[in-house]
C-alpha positions, 0 to 999 in steps of 0.5 A: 365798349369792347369785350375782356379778352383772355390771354394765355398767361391767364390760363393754366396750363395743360397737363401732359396726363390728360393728352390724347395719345396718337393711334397705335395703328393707322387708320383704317381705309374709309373709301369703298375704292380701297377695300379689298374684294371678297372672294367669289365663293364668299358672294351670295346668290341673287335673291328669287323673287317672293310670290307676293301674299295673298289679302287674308280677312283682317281679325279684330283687333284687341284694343279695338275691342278693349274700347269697344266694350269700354263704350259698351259698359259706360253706356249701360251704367248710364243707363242703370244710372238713369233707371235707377234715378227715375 
């Protein structure tokens, strides 16, 4: 078996409205070759070098402690729990 093929007389043809229009303008070039070079008073200095930071003591993270006191009050209502039960 062979599939149905489609023939042109069975489709509608396109309406002129809906073709896309040509470019107002030429495209621009894509290529770096051809982009013009910027002046020299336009080109920034080479960067200095950074002194590098120097190791600062870490601080407590807040979700790090959120959790922590999570586990902290989960525990002692294990344990009033437990007292209370006995």
């Amino acid at each position: 078996m062979t599939r149905p093929t489609t023939r042109n007389e069975d489709r509608a043809p396109l309406n002129p409205g809906y073709a896309i229009p040509p470019p107002l303008f030429p495209p621009t070039p894509r290529s770096p070759a051809h982009w013009p070079l910027p002046p020299a008073v336009l080109v920034a200095p080479a960067p200095e070098a950074v002194p590098r930071r120097r190791h600062r003591a870490r601080k407590v993270d807040g979700a790090f402690m959120s959790g922590a006191l999570t586990v902290l009050s989960l525990a002692s209502l294990l344990v009033t729990i437990a007292v209370v039960a006995v």
